[in-house]
C-alpha positions as CSV (number, residue, x, y, z in Angstrom):
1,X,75.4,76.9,97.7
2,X,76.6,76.7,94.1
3,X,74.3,74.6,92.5
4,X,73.5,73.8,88.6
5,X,71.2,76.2,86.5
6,X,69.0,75.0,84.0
7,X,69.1,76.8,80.5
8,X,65.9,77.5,79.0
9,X,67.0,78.3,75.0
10,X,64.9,75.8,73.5
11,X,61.5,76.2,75.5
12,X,58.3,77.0,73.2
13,X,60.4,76.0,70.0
14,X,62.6,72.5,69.5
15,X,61.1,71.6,73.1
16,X,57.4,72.2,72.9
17,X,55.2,73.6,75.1
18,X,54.5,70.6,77.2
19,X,58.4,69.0,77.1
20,X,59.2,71.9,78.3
21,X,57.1,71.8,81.3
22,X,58.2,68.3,82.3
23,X,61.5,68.9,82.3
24,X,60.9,72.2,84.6
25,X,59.0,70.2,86.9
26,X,61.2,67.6,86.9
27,X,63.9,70.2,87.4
28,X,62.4,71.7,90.7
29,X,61.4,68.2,92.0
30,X,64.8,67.6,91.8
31,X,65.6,70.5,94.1
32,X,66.8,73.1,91.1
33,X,66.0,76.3,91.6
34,X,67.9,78.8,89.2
35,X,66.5,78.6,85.6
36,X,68.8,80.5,83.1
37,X,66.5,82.5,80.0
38,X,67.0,85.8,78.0
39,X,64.9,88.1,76.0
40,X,66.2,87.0,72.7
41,X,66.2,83.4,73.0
42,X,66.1,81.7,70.7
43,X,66.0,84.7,68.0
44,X,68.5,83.1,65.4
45,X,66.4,80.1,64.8
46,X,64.0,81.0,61.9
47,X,60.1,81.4,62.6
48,X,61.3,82.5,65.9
49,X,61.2,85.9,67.6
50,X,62.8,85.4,70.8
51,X,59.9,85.7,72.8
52,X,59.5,81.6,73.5
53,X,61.4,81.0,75.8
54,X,60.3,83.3,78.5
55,X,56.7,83.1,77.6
56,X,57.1,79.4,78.0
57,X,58.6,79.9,81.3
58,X,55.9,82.3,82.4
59,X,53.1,80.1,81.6
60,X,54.9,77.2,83.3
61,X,55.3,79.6,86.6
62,X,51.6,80.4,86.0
63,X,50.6,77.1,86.2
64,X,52.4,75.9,88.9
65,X,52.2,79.0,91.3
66,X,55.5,78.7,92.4
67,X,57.6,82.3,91.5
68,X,58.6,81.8,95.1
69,X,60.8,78.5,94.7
70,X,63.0,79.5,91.4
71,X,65.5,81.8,90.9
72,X,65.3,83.3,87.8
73,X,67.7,84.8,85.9
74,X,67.1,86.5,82.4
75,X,69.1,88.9,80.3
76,X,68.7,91.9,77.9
77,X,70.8,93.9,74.9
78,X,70.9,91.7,72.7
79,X,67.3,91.3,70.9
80,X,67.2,92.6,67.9
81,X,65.2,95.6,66.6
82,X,64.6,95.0,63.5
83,X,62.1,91.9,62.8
84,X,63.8,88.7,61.1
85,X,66.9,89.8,62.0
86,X,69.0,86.3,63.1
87,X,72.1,88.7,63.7
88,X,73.2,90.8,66.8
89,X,74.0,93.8,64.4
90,X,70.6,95.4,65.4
91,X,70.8,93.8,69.2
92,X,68.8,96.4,71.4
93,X,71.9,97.4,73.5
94,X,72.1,98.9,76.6
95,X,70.7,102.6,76.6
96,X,68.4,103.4,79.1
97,X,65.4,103.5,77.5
98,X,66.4,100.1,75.9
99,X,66.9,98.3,79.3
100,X,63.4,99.8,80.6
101,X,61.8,98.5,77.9
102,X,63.6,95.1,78.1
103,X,62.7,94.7,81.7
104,X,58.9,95.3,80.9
105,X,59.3,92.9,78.4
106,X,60.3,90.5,80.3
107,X,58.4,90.9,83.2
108,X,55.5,90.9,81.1
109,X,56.0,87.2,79.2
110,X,57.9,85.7,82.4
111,X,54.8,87.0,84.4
112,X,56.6,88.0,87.6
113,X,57.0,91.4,89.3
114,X,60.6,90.5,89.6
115,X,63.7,89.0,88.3
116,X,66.3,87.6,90.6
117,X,69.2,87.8,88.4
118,X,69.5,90.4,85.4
119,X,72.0,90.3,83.3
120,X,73.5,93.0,80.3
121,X,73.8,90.2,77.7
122,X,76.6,91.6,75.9
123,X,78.8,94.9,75.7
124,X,77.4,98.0,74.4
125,X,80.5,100.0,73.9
126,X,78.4,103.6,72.7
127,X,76.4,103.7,75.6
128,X,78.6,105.3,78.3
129,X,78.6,103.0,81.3
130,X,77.6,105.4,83.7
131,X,74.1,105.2,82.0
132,X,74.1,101.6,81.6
133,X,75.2,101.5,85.5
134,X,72.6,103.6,86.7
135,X,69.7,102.3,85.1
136,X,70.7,98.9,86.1
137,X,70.7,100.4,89.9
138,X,67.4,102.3,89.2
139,X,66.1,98.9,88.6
140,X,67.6,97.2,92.1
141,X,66.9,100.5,94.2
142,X,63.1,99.6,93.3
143,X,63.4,95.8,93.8
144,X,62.5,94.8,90.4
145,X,65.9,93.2,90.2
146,X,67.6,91.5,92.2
147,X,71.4,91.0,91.7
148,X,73.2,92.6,88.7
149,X,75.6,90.8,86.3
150,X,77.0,90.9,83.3
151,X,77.2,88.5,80.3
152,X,80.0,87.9,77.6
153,X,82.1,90.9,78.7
154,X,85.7,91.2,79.2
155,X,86.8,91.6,82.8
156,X,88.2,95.2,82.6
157,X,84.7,96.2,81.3
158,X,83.5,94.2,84.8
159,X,85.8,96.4,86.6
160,X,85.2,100.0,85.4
161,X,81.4,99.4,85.3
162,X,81.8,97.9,89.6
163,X,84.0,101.1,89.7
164,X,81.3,103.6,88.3
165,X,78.6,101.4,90.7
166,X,80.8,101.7,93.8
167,X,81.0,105.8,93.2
168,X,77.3,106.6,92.7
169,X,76.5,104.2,95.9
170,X,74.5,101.5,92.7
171,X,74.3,97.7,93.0
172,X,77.5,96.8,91.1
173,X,78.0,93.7,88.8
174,X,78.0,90.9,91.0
175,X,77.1,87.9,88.3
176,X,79.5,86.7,85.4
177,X,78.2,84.5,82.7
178,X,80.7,83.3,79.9
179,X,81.6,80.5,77.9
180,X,83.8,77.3,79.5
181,X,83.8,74.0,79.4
182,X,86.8,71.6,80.8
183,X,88.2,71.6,77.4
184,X,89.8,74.4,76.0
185,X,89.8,75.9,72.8
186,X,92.9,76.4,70.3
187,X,94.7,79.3,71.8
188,X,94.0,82.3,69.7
189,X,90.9,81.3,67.7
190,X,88.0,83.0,66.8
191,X,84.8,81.8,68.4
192,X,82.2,81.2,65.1
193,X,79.6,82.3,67.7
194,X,80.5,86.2,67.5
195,X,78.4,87.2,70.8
196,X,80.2,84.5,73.1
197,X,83.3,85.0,75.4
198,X,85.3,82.6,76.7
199,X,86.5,82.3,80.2
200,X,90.2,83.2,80.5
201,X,92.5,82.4,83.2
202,X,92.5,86.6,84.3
203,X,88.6,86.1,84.1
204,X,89.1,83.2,87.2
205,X,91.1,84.8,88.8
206,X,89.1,88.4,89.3
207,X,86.3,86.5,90.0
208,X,87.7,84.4,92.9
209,X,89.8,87.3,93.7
210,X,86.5,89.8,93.9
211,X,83.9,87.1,95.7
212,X,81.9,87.4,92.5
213,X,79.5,84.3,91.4
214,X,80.2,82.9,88.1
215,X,77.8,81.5,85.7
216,X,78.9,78.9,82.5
217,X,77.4,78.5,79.2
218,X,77.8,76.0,76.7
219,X,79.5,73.5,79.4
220,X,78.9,70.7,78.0
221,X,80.1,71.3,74.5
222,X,76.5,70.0,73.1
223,X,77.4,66.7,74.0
224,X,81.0,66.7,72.9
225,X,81.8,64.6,76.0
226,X,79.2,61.8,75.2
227,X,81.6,60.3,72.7
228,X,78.4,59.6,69.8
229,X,79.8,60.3,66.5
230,X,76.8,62.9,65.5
231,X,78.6,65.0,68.3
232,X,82.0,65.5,67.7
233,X,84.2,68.1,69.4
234,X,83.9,71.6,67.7
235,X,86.9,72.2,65.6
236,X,88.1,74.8,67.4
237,X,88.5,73.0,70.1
238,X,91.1,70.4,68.3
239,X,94.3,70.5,69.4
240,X,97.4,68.5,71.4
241,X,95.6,69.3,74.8
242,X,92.0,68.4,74.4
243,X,93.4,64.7,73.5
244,X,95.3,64.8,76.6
245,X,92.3,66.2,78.4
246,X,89.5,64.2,77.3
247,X,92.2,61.0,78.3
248,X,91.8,62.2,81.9
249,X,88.7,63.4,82.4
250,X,87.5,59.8,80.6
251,X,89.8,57.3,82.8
252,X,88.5,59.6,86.0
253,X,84.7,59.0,85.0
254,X,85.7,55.4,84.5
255,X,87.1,55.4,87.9
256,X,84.1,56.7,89.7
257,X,81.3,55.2,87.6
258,X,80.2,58.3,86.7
259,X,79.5,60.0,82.8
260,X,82.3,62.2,81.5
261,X,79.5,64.8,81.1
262,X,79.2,64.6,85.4
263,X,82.5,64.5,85.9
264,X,82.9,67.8,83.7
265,X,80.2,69.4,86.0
266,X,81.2,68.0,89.3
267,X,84.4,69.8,88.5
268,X,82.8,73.0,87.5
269,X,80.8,73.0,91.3
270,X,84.2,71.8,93.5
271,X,84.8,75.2,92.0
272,X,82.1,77.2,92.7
273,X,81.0,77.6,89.3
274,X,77.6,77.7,88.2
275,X,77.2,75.5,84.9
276,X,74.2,76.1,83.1
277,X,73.2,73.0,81.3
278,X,70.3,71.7,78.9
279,X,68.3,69.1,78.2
280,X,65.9,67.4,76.0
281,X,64.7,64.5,77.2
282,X,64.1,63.9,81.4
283,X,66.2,60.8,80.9
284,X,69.1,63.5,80.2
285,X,68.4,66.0,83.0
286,X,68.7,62.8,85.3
287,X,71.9,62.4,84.7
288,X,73.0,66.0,84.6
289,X,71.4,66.5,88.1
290,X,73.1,63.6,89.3
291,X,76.4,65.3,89.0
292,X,75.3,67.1,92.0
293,X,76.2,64.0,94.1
294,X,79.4,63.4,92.9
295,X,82.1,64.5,94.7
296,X,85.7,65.1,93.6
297,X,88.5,65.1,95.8
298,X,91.3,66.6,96.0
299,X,93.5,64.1,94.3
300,X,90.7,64.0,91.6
301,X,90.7,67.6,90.9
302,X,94.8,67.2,90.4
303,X,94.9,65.0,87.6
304,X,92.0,66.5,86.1
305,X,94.2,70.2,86.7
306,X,97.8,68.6,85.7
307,X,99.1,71.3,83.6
308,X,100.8,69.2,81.4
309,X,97.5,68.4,80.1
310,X,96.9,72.0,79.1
């Protein structure tokens, strides 16, 4: 069952220590299970070293004795090397050695023997990908991964790297994580955040097309759809069709009684998207995890699909 994953980015640093264990408890008492991490997160935020998040999550695990009820899903290649370093240009890539040593990494701070879902974090173009393939297969073949996938790549990249997989009888990609929200940004701009990719309409449909399970960053637009001033839509996001869009998708929450932020996830699980979401506060995971019970039906997910909106 799709369900919604919980993002972990601010664990051990703007969430401390113990708001970070309340919301993961709340999280599972709520019946989530896949928590969403990395080895680098959050790196770019100064005084960090990427490290919190996972050892956060490990000590919560720890605590609470229950590997067995979460699905976890962490990610390497793009830690930097070099110390301080707030950029990707020293990310660790995806070399064998580099993965190895990521996985240990992990393992070690996240205190498990396993990872349920690892995930390449973003393209390393000079590593061939029959090395990056087979180490991520070395991994699975000895169960200290579970599925494979692969995050902010394009989906030709997907393809060759399933293709090289499928030859040498390796657990292929079977994840996706990328960027995507309900609103869209301005065809043709540049991302400010280099290392993200944004879902495109080829990404869909080779997803739906190949049975592969795919995961959503930033779906919420960090609070875009909350309407508060100190959270405006991101500027590259401003154009003829967002207007249009946030109409809809606000006289459909109105509708149902529901937040514009549900609505925006309901729609991502009628499609069997996972949407990774965070939260701050319990009082905001509430709400988010309600979403879960709100069910959109066909009619719904027309109007919020009209393509004259687009």
């Amino acid at each position: 069952m799709t369900d919604i994953a919980l993002g972990a980015i601010p664990f051990g640093t703007s969430i401390d220590e113990a708001g970070s264990f309340a919301i993961l408890d709340r999280f599972v008492e709520a019946g989530g299970t896949m928590i969403d991490t990395s080895d680098n997160y959050p790196f770019w935020v100064e005084g960090a070293t990427g490290d919190e998040s996972e050892a956060t999550i490990g000590k919560w695990l720890a605590a609470r004795g229950n590997r067995d009820r979460v699905v976890l899903s962490t990610k390497c290649g793009a830690r930097p090397t070099v110390p301080g370093d707030r950029t990707l240009d020293s990310a660790e890539g995806l070399s064998a050695s580099a993965i190895r040593s990521a996985v240990e990494g992990s393992l070690r701070r996240l205190r498990t023997d396993h990872i349920d879902v690892y995930w390449a974090h973003i393209e390393d173009r000079a590593t061939p990908l029959e090395e990056q393939v087979g180490v991520f297969g070395e991994l699975a073949a000895a169960g200290i991964v579970g599925a494979v996938g692969a995050s902010n790549h394009p989906a030709w990249r997907v393809e060759r790297a399933r293709a090289v997989a499928r030859a040498n009888g390796l657990t292929p990609y079977t994840h996706i994580q990328l960027r995507h929200s309900y609103l869209r940004p301005r065809p043709g701009v540049r991302l400010p955040e280099s290392g993200h990719v944004q879902v495109n309409e080829e990404m869909l449909d080779y997803v739906r097309s190949e049975g592969m399970r795919l995961w959503v960053y930033t779906s919420l637009l960090t609070g875009a759809y909350t309407g508060r001033a100190d959270r405006p839509v991101p500027e590259w996001y401003e154009h003829g069709g967002t207007t249009r869009r946030l109409a809809r998708l606000n006289e459909v929450a109105k509708e149902l009684g529901a937040t514009a932020n549900q609505v925006v996830l309901a729609w991502l699980l009628a499609q069997d998207i996972v949407p990774i979401v965070g939260a701050s506060s319990l009082a905001q995971l509430d709400e988010l995890l309600a979403a879960r019970d709100l069910k959109l039906d066909e009619g719904l997910r027309s109007r919020l699909d009209d393509p004259t909106l687009a």
